[in-house]
C-alpha positions in Angstrom: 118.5 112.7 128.5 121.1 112.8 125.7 119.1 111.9 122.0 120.3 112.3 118.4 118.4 112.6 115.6 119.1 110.1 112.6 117.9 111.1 109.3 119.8 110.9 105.6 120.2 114.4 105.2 116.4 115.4 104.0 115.1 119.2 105.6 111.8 117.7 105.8 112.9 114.9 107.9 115.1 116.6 110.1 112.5 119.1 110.8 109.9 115.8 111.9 112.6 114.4 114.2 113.2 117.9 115.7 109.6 118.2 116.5 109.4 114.8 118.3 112.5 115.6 120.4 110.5 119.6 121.2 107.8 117.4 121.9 109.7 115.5 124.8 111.9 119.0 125.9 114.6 117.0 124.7 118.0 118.2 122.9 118.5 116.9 120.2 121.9 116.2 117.9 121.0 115.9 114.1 123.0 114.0 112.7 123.3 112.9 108.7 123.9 109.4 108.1 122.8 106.2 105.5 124.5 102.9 104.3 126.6 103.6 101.6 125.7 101.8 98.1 124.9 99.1 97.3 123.8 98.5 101.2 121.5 101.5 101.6 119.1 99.6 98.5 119.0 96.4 100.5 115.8 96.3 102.3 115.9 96.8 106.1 115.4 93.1 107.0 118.6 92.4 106.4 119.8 94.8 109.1 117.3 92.9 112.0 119.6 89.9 111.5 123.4 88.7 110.6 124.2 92.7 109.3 122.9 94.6 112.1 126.3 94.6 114.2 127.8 95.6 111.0 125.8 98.3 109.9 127.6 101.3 111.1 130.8 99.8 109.3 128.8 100.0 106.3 128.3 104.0 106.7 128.1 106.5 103.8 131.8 108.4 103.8 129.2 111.6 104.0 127.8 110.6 107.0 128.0 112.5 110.3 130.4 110.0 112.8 128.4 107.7 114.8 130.6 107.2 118.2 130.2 106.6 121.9 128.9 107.3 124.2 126.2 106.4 122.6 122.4 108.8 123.2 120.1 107.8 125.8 117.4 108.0 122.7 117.6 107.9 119.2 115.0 109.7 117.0 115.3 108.0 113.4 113.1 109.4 110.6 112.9 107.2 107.2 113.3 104.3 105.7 117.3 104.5 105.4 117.4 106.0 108.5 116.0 103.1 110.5 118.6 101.0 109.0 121.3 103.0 110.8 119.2 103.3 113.9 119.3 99.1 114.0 123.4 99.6 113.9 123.4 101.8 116.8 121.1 99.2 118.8 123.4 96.8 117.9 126.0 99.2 119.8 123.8 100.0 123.0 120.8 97.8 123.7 120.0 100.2 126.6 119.3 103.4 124.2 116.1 104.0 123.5 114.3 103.9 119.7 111.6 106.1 118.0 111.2 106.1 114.7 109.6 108.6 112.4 107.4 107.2 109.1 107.1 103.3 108.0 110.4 101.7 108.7 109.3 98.9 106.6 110.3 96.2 108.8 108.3 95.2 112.4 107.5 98.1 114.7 109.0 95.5 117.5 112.3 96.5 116.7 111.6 100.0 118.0 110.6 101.3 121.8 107.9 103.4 119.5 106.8 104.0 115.9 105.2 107.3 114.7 103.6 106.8 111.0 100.7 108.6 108.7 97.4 106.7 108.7 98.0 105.9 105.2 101.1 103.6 106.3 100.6 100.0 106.4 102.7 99.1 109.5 100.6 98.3 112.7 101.9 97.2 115.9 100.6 97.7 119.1 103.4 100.6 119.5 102.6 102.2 116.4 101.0 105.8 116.8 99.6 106.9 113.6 98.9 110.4 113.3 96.9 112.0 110.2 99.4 115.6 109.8 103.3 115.2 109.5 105.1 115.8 113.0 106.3 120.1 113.0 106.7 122.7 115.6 104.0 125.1 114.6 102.8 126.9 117.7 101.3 130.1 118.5 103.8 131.1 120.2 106.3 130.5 117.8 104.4 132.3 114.9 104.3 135.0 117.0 107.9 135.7 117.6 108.8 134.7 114.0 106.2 137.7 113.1 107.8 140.0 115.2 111.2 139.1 113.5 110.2 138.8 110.4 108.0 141.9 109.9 110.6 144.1 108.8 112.0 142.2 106.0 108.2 142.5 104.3 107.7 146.0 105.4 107.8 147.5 101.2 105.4 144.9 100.3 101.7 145.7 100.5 99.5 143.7 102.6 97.6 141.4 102.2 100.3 138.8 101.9 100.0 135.4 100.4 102.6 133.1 101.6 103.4 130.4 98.6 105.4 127.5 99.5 106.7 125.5 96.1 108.0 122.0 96.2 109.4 120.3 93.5 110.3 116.8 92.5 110.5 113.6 94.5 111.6 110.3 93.9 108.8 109.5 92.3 108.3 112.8 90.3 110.2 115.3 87.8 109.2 118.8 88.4 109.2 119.8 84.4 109.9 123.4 83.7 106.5 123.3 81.6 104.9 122.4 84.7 106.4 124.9 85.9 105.2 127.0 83.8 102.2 126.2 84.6 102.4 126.9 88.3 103.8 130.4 87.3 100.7 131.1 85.3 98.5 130.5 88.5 100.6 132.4 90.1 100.5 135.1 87.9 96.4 134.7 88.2 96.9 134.7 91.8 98.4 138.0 91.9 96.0 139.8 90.4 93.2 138.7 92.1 94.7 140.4 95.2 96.3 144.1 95.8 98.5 142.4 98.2 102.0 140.4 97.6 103.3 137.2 97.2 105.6 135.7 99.8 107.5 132.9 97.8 109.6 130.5 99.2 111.0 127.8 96.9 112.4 124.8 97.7 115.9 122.7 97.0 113.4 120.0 95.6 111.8 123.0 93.0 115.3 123.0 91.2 117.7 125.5 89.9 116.2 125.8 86.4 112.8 126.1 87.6 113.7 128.9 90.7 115.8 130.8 87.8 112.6 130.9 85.4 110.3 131.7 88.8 112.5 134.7 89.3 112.8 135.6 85.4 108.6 135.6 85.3 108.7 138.0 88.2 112.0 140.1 88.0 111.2 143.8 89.3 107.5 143.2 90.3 107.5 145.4 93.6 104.8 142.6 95.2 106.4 139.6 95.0 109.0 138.6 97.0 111.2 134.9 96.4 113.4 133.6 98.8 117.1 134.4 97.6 118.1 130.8 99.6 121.1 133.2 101.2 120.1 134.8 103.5 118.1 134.0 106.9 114.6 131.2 105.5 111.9 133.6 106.2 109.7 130.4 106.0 108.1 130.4 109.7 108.2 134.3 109.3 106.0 134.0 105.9 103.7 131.7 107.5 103.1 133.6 110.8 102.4 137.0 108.2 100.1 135.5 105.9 96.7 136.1 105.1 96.6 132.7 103.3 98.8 130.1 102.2 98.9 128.6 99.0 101.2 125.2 98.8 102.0 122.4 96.3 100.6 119.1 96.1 104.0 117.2 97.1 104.8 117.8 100.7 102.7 116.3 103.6 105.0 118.3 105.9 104.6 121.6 104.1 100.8 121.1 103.9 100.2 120.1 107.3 102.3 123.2 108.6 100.5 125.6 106.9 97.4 124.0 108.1 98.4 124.2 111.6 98.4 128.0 111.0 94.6 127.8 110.7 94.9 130.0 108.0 93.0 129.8 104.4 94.7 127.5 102.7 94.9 126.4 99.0 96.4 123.5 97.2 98.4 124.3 94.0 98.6 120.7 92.5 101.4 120.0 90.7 101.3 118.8 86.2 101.1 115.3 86.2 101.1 114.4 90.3 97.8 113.5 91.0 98.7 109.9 91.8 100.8 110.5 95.0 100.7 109.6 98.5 100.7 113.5 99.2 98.4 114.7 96.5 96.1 112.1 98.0 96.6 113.8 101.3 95.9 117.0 99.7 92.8 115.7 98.5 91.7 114.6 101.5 92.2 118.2 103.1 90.0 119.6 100.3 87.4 116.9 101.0 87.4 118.0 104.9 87.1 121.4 104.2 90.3 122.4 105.9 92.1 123.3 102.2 90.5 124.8 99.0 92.1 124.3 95.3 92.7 127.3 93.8 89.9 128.8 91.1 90.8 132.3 90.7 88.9 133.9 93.7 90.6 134.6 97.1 88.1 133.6 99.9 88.1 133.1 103.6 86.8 130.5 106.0 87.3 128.7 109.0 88.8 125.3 110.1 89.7 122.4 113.0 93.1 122.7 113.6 94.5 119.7 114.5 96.4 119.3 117.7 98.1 116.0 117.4 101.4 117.4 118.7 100.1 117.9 122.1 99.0 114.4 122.8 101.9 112.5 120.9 104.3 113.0 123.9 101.9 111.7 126.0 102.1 109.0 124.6 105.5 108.6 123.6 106.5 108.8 126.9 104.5 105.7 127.9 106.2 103.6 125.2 109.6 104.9 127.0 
């Protein structure tokens, strides 16, 4: 089979449709692509209808080209996404359709819909899974630990792997929050004789990564991601002895959960009102994460396996 993956650009998104498409042992295209404005606002219905053999005319100039031959199965992940997914249907009636996360219009325009419990669609092809879709395996963390070893060789272990998010579209990452996160960060340090494996993200910010690396220029156990050279970010995972992750990132949080690896939630200033700090939440009320309080501790946890049976399943919708 031939499938692309249609996302608007987003690593988190692109990473959920390349797990679905692993999932299958599929190869998978990424390709970039939305609406451009005003269409992309319009809500998806209008694509089901009268604009849906129009809607690849209607593409972003930034887009990726959409041309036949068209896939044998098209992996769409987001709301903006789907809308471009209906164009290509429009195209080739015989390709197949998953989509990744609420689509907000009927799962029956899809062959399957994968979405969070705390989605409202239903449909009887919806699969709702509680962790965002990744490619964490065992195996996997083990070769990235084997590649990745060298590059933290001068930093004494233990290491504490800290994945940073930043704002949303719902949500300014401050630089006095960020201030704030640095503090904990600082607190986190010296409860531990290890280092700090830090990996911000595009969504922390330029002006909140330069005052990260200001707070901790020189300090001979912590290490930030430069963003240049090769993302250490499965490497970091597979090293540490815990992982410590913000609040705003469902797919950030449920990777470092499938590491089965102490896990703490650094909540963000201000955030608590979120789909994913409500996710977060949930994971402390489980027992699977622990907010940070000044005391590095261990325990055990479930790991949850929903990869293995969503292609399974997929495959019957197919």
């Amino acid at each position: 089979m031939k499938a692309w993956g249609i996302t608007s650009g987003a690593a988190g998104m692109e990473a959920q449709v390349r797990a679905v498409a692993d999932a299958l042992a599929i190869p998978c295209d990424i390709k970039k692509a939305q609406l451009r404005a005003p269409f992309v606002y319009l809500p998806n219905g209008f694509y089901t209808g009268a604009l849906k053999p129009l809607a690849l005319s209607l593409l972003d100039p930034a887009s990726d080209a959409l041309l036949p031959p068209w896939p044998d199965l098209v992996i769409s992940c987001g709301r903006r996404a789907a809308a471009v997914a209906l164009g290509i249907k429009a195209q080739s009636p015989i390709t197949k359709f998953i989509h990744i996360q609420d689509p907000h219009i009927s799962s029956r325009h899809f062959d399957a819909v994968i979405a969070m419990a705390h989605d409202k669609i239903t449909g009887p092809n919806v699969i709702k899974t509680r962790f965002a879709l990744h490619t964490i395996t065992p195996a996997r963390l083990e070769e990235a630990r084997q590649h990745f070893a060298p590059r933290f060789a001068a930093y004494p272990a233990p290491y504490i792997a800290v994945l940073l998010g930043g704002s949303t579209n719902k949500y300014r990452l401050q630089p006095d929050a960020m201030r704030h996160i640095i503090s904990q960060l600082e607190q986190l340090l010296a409860a531990t004789s290890g280092s700090l494996l830090i990996t911000p993200s595009r969504r922390t910010g330029a002006e909140n990564t330069a005052l990260l690396r200001e707070v901790f220029a020189g300090n001979s156990r912590v290490y930030i991601y430069d963003c240049i050279e090769e993302n250490p970010y499965l490497g970091m995972l597979a090293l540490a002895d815990a992982v410590v992750v913000t609040d705003d990132s469902v797919n950030m949080m449920s990777e470092a959960h499938a590491t089965g690896k102490p896990l703490y939630i650094l909540p963000l200033p201000r955030h608590h009102h979120s789909k994913p700090a409500a996710f977060a939440q949930g994971l402390v009320q489980d027992g699977i994460a622990r907010k940070w309080n000044g005391a590095l501790e261990k325990w055990d946890y479930p790991i949850n396996h929903e990869m293995a049976n969503l292609a399974g399943k997929l495959r019957t919708f197919l």
